[in-house]
N, C-alpha and C positions, 0 to 999 in steps of 0.2 A: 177896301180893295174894290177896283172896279169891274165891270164883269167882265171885262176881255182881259186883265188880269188875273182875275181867275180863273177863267178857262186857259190859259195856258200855266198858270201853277198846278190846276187839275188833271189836266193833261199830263203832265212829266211825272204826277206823281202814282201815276197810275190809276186813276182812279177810274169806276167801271163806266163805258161809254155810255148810257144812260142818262148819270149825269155830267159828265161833259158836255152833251148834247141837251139839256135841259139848260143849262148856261148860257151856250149858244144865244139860244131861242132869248133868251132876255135881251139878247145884245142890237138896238133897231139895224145895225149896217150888216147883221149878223153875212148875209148872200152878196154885198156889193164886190167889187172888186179888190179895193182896199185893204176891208178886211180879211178874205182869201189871202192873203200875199202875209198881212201882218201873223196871221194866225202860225205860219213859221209850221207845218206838222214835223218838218226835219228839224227841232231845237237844237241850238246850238250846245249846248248840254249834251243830247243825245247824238251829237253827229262827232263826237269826242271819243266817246262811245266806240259809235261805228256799227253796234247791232240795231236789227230790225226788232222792235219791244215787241210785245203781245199785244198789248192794247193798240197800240198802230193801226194794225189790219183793223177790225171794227169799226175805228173811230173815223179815220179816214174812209172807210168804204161808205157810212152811215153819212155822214156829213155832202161825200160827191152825193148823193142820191139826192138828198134833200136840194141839193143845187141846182139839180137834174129834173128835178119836181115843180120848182120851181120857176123851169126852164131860161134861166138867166146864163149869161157867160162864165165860163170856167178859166179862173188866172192859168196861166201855164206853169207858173213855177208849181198850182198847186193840181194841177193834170202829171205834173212829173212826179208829184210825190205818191198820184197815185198808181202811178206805174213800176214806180220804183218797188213801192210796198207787195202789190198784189205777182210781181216779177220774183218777189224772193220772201218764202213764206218765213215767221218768224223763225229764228233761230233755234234749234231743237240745243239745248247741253242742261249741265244745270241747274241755273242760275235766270233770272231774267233781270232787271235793273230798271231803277225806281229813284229818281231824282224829287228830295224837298226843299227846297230854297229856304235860307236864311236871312233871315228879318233884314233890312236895311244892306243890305251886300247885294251885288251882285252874283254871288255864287249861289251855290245850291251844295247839297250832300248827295253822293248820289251812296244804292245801298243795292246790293246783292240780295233777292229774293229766293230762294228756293220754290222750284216749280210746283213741286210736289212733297213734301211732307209730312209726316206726321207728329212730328216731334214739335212741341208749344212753341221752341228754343227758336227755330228759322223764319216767326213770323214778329210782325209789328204790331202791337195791340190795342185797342183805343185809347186806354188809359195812359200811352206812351204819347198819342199824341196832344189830350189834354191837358196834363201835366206840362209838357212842353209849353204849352199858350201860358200857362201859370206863371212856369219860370220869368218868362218875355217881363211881366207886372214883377216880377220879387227877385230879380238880381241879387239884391243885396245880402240875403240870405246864404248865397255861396261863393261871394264877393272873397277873396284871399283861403278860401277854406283846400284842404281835403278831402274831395267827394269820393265814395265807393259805392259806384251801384251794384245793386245785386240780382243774380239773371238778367242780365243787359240785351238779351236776346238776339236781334241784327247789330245791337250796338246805334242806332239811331237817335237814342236819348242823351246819350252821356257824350254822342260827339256833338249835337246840339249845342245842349250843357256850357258844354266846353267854348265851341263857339261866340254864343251869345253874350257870355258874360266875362270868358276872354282871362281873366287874373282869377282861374281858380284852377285845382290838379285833380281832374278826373282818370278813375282810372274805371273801368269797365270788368266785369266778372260772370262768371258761370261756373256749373261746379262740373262738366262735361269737357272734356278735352280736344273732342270734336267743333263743340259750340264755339270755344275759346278760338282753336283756330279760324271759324269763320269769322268771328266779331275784328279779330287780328286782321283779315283780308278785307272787310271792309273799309276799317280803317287807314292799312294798306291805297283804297282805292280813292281812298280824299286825302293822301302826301299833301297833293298840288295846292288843294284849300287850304288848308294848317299854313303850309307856306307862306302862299299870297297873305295872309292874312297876320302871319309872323308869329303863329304860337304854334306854342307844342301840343302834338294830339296826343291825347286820351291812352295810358296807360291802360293794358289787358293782364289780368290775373285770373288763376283756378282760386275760386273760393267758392267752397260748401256751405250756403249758411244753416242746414240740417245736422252738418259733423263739421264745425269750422274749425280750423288748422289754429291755431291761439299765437303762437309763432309770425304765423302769416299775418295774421289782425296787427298784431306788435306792430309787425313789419310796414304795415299799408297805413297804419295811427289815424283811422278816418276821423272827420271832426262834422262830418255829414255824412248819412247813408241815404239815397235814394232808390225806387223800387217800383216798379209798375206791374202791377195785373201778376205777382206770385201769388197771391191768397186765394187759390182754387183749391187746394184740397186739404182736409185735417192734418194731415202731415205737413205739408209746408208751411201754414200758421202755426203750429206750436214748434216749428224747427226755428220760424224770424223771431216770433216771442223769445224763445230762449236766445237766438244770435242777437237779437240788439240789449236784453237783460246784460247779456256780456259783454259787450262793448261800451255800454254805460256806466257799468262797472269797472270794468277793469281796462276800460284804454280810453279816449281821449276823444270819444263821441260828444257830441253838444246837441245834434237833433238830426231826427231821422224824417224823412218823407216818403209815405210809404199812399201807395194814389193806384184805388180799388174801383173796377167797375163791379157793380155790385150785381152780381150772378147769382147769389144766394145769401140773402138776407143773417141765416143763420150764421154760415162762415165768417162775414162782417164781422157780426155780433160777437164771436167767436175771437177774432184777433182785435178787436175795441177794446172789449171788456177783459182781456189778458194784457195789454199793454194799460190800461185806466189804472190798477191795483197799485201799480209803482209810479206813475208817470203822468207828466201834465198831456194833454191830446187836445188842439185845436181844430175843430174838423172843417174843412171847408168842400163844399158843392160846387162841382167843375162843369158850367156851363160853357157849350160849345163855342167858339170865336171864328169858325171857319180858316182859320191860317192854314191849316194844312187840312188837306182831304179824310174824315175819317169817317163811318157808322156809326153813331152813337145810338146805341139800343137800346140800355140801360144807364139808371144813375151810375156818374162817377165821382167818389168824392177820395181827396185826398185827406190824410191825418198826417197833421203836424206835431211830431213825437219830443218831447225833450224833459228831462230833469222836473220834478216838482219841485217849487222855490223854497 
């Protein structure tokens, strides 16, 4: 990707103005006229939308300055945007919104953020979007299958998923009724994409995999589980140990992908070495691709789960 391409995939994805402005600076026409005009702050993405984002203000306010510094002419389309911006402060509700483009499309996904907090459930996690990069490379892996993720979170991954690889049945999960609704409204807020693009999006279900419904397992017959960044605490490792022990058993699982940023070595160790006893584990180390904006602050490795031969 080239860096004026990524600075506007940076941009929509929210990422914090620092680096979007560190992009920039790589770009040589970064202050010409040209580029002001291409740079687009009103994305057409976002002007769908119709809200003022959070990152906006910042970004745009950061950038005229630098223009201002450098004492050159300022385009008008991008003088209106900054009047636009600084005329109407972001948007207080909420929810703010965070558009990631999809590989080869012109579309994007856009996802409903919560402002504020505290619940793991409303956020996107690094390892949601490494994993993601992965997918892009191993299609075939969920080429015709049954995917059920578990803790889908925003829901970002499994409409990806779904996305990208087009002929597989994602359905998305949490075990919170709350959560489930929002994952619901996000997916909700990308109809138009599923559309354009002719497939059907990503199924939402309540699934506990701490007390899983066995019923409901039946019912959804996954033939893939995938899982990002749940192995945070003693209880949720030996709640997934025990949920995929069961579903390997007794329904119709083939392999699981379960993709850990590793926060604590021990807890790893802790859900590796409980899945190794029964099960083959292919581990692979998720080096970053920059496709989508993320933090990577620690190791992420994903573990490829399945049947011993």
């Amino acid at each position: 990707m080239d860096p004026f391409s990524r600075v506007r995939s940076y941009y929509i994805q929210g990422a914090p103005t620092r680096v979007v402005i560190d992009l920039i600076k790589q770009c040589p026409d970064w202050s010409e006229l040209a580029f002001q005009e291409r740079i687009c702050i009103n994305h057409p993405l976002i002007q769908k939308n119709g809200h003022v984002q959070d990152y906006e203000c910042p970004f745009v306010r950061k950038y005229f300055d630098m223009l201002m510094l450098k004492d050159v002419y300022i385009a008008d389309s991008l003088a209106q945007e900054y009047d636009r911006i600084h005329n109407h402060a972001a948007e207080e509700g909420e929810y703010h919104f965070c558009y990631y483009p999809i590989p080869e499309r012109n579309e994007a996904l856009q996802i409903r953020l919560k402002r504020s907090s505290n619940c793991t459930a409303f956020k996107t996690w690094e390892a949601c979007f490494a994993f993601m990069e992965w997918i892009l490379d191993h299609k075939e892996a969920f080429r015709g299958k049954r995917v059920l993720e578990l803790g889908a979170g925003s829901g970002l991954c499994g409409q990806m998923l779904q996305c990208v690889v087009r002929d597989c049945q994602v359905t998305m999960s949490d075990y919170c009724d709350e959560v489930v609704e929002y994952i619901l409204g996000n997916v909700e807020e990308n109809s138009a994409v599923f559309q354009e693009m002719g497939i059907e999006p990503p199924s939402v279900a309540t699934v506990d995999f701490c007390n899983p419904n066995e019923a409901e397992l039946a019912r959804l017959a996954p033939q893939v589980i995938i899982a990002t960044d749940i192995t945070f605490s003693p209880d949720l490792v030996d709640g997934l140990i025990a949920m995929l022990d069961l579903c390997f058993s007794a329904h119709s699982l083939e392999r699981a992908f379960i993709c850990c940023t590793i926060r604590t070595e021990e807890l790893f160790n802790r859900f590796k070495s409980g899945m190794e006893k029964k099960y083959r584990i292919v581990e692979h180390e998720l080096e970053q691709k920059n496709i989508w904006y993320y933090f990577k602050y620690a190791r992420i490795v994903l573990l490829e789960i399945s049947k011993s031969p």
